[in-house]
SERO-4910 file (N, C-alpha, C, O; in steps of 0.05 Angstrom, whole numbers):
BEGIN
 pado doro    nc1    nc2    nc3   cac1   cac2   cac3    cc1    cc2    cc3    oc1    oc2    oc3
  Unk    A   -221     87   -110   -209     98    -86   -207     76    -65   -226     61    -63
  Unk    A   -186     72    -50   -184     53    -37   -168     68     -7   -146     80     -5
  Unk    A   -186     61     11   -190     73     36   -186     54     61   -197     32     62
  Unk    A   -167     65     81   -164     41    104   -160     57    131   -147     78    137
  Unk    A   -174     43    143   -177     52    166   -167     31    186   -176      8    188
  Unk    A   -144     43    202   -129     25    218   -124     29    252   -133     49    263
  Unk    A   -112     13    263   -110     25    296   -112     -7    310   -122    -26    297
  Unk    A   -104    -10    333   -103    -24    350   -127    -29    355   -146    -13    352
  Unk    A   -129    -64    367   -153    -82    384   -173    -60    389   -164    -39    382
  Unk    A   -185    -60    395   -214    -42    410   -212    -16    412   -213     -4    434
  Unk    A   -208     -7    391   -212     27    379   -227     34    374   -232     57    381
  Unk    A   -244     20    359   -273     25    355   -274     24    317   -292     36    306
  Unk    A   -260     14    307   -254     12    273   -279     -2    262   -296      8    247
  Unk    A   -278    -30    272   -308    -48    266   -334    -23    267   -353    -20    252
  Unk    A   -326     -8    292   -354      6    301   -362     31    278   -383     38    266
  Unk    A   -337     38    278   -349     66    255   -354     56    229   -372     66    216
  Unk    A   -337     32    216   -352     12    193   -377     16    186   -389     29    169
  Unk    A   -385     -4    208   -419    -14    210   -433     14    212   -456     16    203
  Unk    A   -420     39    225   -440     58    224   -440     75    202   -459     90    197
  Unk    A   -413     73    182   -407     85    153   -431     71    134   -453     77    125
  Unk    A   -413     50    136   -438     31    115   -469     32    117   -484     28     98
  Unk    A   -477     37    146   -512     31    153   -522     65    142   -542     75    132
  Unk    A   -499     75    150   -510    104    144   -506    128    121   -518    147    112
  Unk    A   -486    115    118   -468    127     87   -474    125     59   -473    149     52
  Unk    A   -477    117     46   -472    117     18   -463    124      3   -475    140    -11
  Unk    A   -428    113     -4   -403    121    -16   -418    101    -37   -426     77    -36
  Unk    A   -418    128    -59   -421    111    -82   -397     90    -97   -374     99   -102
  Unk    A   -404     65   -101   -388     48   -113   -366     37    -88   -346     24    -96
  Unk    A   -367     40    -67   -358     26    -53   -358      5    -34   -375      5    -16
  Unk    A   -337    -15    -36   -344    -36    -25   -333    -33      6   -312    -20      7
  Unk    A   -345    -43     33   -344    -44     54   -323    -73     57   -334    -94     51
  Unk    A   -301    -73     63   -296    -98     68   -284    -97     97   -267    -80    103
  Unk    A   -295   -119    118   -291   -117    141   -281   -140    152   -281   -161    140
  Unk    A   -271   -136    182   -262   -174    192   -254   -188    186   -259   -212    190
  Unk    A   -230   -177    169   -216   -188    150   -203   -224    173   -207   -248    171
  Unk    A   -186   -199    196   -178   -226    211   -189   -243    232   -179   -258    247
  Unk    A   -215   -236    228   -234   -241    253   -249   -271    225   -250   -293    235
  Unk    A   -256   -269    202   -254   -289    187   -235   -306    180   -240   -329    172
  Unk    A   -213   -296    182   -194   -312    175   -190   -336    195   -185   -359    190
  Unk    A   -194   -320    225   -197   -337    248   -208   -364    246   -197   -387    247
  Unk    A   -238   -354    241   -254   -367    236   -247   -399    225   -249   -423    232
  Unk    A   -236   -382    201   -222   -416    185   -195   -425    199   -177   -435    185
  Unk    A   -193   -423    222   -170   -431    236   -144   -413    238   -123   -421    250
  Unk    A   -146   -390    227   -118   -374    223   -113   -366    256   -129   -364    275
  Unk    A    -85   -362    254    -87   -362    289    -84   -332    285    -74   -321    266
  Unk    A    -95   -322    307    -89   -284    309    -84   -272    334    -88   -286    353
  Unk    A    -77   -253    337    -70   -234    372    -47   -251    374    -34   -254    354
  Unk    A    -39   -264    394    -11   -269    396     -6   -297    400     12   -309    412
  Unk    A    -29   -307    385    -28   -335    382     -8   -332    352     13   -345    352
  Unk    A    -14   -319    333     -9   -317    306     21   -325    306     37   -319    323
  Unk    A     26   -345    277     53   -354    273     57   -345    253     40   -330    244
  Unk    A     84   -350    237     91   -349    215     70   -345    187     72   -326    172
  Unk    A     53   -366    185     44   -372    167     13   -360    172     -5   -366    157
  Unk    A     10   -348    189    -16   -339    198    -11   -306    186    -25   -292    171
  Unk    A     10   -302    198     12   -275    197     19   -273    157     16   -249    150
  Unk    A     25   -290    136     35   -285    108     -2   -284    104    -16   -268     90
  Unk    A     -9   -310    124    -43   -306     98    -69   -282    111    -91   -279    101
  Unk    A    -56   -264    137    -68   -243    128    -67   -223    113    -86   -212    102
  Unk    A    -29   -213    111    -24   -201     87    -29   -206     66    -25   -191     47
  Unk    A    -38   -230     64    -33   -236     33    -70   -236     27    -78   -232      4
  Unk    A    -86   -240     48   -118   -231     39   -113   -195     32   -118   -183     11
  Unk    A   -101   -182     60   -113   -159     49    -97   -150     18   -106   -128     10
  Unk    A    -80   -159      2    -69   -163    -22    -88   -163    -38    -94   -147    -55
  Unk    A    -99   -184    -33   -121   -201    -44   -147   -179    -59   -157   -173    -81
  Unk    A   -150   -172    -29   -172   -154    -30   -161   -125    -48   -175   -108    -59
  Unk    A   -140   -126    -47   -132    -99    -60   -141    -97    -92   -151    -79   -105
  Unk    A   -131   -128    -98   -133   -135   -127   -161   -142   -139   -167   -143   -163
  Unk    A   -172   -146   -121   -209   -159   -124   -217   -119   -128   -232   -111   -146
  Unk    A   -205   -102   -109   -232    -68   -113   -222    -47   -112   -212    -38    -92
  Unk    A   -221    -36   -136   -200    -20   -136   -218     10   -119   -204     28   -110
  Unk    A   -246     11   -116   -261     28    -88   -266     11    -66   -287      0    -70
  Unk    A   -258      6    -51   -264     -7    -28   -253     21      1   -242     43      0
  Unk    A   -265      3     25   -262      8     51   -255      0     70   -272     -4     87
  Unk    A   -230     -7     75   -231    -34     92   -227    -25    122   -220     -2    125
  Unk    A   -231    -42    145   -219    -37    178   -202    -61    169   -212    -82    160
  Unk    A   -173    -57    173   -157    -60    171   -139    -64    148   -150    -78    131
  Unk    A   -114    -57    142    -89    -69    119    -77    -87    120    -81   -109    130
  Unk    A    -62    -78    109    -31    -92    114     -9    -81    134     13    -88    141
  Unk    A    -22    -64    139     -4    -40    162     -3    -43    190     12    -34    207
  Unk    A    -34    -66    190    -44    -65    211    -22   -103    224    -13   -114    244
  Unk    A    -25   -108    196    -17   -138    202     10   -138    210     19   -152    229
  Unk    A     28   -117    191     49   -114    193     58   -108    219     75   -121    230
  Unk    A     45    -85    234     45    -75    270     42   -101    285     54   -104    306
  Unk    A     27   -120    274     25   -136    293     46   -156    295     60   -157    316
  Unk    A     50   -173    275     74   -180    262    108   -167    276    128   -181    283
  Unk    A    105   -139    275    122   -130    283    126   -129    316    147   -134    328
  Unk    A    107   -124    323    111   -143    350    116   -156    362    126   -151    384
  Unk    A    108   -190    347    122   -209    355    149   -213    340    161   -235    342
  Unk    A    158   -199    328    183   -202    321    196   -184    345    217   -193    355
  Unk    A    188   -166    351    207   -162    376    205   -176    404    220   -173    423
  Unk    A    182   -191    400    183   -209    422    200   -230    420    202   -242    441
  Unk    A    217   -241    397    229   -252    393    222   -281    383    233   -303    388
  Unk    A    196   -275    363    173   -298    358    183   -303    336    190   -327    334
  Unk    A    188   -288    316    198   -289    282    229   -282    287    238   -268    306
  Unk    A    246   -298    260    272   -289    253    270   -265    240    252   -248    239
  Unk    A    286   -266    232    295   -234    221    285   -239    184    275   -221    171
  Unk    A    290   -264    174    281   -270    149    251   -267    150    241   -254    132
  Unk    A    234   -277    168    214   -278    173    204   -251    170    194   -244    148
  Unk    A    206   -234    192    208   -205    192    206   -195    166    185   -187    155
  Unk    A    229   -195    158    233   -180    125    215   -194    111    201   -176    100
  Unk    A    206   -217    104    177   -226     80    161   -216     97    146   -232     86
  Unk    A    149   -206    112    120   -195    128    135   -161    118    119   -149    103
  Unk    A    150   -152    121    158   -124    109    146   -129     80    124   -119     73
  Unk    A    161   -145     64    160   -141     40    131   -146     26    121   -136      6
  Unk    A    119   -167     46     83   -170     38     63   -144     43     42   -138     33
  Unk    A     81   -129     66     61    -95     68     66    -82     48     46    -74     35
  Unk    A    101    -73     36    108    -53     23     94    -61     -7     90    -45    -26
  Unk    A     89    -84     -7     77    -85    -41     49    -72    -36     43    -58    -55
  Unk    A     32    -72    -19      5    -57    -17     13    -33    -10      8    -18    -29
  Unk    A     22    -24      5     34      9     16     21     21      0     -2     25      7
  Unk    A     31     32    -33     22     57    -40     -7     55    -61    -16     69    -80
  Unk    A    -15     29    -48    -44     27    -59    -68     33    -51    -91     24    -57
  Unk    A    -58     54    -33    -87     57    -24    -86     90    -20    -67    104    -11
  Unk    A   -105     96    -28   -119    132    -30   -110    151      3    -94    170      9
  Unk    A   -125    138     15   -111    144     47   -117    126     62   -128    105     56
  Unk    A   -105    137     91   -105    119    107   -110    131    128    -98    153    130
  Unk    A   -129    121    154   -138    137    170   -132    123    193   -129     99    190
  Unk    A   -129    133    217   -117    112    240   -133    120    261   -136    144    265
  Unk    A   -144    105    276   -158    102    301   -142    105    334   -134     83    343
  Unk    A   -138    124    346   -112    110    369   -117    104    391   -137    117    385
  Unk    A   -121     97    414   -133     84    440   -137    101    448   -118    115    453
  Unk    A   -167    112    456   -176    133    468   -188    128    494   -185    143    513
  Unk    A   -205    102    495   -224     95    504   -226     61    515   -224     42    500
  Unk    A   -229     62    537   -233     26    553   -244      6    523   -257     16    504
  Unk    A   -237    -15    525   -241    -32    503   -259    -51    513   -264    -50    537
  Unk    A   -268    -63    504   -297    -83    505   -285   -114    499   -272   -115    478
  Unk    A   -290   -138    514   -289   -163    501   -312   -167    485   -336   -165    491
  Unk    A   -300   -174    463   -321   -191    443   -308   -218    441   -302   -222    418
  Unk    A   -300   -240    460   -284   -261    457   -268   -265    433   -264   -287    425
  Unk    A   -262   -246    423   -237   -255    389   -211   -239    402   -190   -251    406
  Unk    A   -215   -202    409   -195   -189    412   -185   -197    427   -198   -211    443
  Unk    A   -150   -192    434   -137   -194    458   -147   -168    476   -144   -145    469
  Unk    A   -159   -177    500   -156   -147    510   -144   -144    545   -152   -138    568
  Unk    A   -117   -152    530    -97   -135    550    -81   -107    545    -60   -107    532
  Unk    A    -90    -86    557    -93    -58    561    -65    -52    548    -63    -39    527
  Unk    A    -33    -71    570    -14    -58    554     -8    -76    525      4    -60    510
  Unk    A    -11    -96    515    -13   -103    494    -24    -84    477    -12    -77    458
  Unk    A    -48    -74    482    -67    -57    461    -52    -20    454    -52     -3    436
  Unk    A    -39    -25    486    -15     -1    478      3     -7    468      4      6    447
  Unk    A     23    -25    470     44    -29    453     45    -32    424     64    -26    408
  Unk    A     22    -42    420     15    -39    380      7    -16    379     17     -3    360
  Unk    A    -10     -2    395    -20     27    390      6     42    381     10     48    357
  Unk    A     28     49    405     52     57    395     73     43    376     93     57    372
  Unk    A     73     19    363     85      7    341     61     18    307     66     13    283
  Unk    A     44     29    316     26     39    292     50     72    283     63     82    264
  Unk    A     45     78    306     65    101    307     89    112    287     95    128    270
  Unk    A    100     84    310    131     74    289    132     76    265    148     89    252
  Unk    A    111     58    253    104     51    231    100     65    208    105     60    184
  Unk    A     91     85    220     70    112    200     92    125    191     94    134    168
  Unk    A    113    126    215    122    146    212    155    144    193    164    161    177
  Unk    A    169    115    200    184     99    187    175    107    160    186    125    147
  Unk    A    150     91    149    147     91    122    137    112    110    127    112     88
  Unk    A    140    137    128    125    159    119     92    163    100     82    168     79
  Unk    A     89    156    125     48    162    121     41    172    136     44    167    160
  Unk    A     24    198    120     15    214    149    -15    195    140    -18    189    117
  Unk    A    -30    188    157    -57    183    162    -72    206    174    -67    225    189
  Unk    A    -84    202    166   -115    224    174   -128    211    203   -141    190    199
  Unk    A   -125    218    232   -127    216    255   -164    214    263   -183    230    262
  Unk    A   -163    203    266   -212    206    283   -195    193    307   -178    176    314
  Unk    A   -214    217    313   -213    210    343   -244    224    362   -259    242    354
  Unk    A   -244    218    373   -274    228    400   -288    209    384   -279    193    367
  Unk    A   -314    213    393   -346    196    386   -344    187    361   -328    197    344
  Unk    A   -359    169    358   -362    154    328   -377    182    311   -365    191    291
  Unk    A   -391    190    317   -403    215    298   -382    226    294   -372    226    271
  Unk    A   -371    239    317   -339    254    306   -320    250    283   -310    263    265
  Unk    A   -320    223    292   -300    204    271   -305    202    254   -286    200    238
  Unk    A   -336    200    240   -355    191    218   -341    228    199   -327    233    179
  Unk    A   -355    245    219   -356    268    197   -329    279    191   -324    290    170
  Unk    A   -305    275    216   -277    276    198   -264    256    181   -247    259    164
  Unk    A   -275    236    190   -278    208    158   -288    221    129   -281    216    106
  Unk    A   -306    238    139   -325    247    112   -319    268     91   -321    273     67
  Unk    A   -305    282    125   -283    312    103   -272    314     94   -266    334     81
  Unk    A   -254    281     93   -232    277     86   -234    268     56   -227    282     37
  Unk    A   -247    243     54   -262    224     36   -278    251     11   -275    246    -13
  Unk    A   -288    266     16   -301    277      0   -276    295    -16   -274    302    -39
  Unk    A   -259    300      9   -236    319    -15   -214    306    -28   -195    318    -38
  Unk    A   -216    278    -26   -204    256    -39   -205    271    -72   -197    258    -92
***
C-alpha cells in the first residue's frame, strides 16, 4: 500500500509523520520523510529558489521511492512537487516544455499510490529555516493543490483540526484501505 500525505509549507505533514511513526505501527511500512528538505541538503534548490533541474530531481526521487516500496508513507509526492513547479511556471519561471516534463514526471507516479491525503492551511506556520514562510505564498500553493486534485481527478482524504484528529481520520481511512 502506498500512502501520501500532501499540502502546502507548514501544515503540519512532517508533524503527523513523526507522530504516526513514534506511535503507530503500520505493519510493513516504510515512513519515508523530507524527501526535499534532504535533497536540499545536497544542494537541490527548493521553495522558490528551485530551477529546472531541481524541480526533475525531486520528481524523479519521489519515483524513485515509488520503485524502492511498494508499502510505504511518504509527506510528500509528486503532486506536491508538481504544485510547486506549477507555480513557478505561472510565475513565468519555466517554459511551457518545461512545464509539460514536470506534468509528465507526476502523471507516471499518479496512479501509484493507494491514497492520498491532503493537509490544507489551517493554522499560523512556524520557521524551521528550510520552509518559505510567506503566508500568501503558502496560500497560493495551498489553492494550486486544489487545482490539482481536482484537474486530475483525485479526491484525497482531507485531516484537518489537531494532530490527534488528523492521526485518527488518517487511521479510518488506512485501515479500510
Amino acid at each position: 500500500m502506498r500512502i501520501a500525505i500532501s499540502g502546502a509549507q507548514g501544515t503540519g505533514k512532517s508533524t503527523l509523520m513523526a507522530d504516526l511513526e513514534l506511535n503507530i505501527r503500520l505493519k510493513g511500512m516504510v515512513f519515508i520523510k523530507e524527501i526535499v528538505r534532504s535533497l536540499a541538503m545536497q544542494g537541490i534548490k527548493i521553495n522558490r529558489d528551485a530551477d529546472h533541474f531541481s524541480q526533475c530531481a525531486i520528481l524523479e526521487e519521489h519515483y524513485k521511492n515509488q520503485l524502492r516500496h511498494r508499502n510505504m508513507i511518504t509527506d510528500r509526492c509528486s503532486i506536491d512537487a508538481f504544485v510547486y513547479a506549477t507555480y513557478d511556471y505561472l510565475q513565468g519561471k519555466y517554459t511551457l516544455e518545461e512545464h509539460l516534463k514536470h506534468e509528465r514526471m507526476m502523471l507516471r507516479t499518479l496512479n501509484d499510490y493507494d491514497q492520498y491525503f491532503y493537509i490544507p492551511v489551517e493554522f499560523e506556520m512556524s520557521a524551521d529555516g528550510v520552509r518559505d514562510t510567506d503566508v500568501k505564498y503558502q496560500k497560493a500553493i495551498d489553492d494550486l493543490f486544489k487545482v490539482v486534485y481536482d484537474k486530475y481527478d483525485i479526491q484525497p482524504i482531507i485531516l484537518k483540526g489537531s494532530v490527534e484528529k488528523r492521526k485518527q481520520t488518517f487511521l479510518e481511512n488506512v485501515c479500510s484501505i
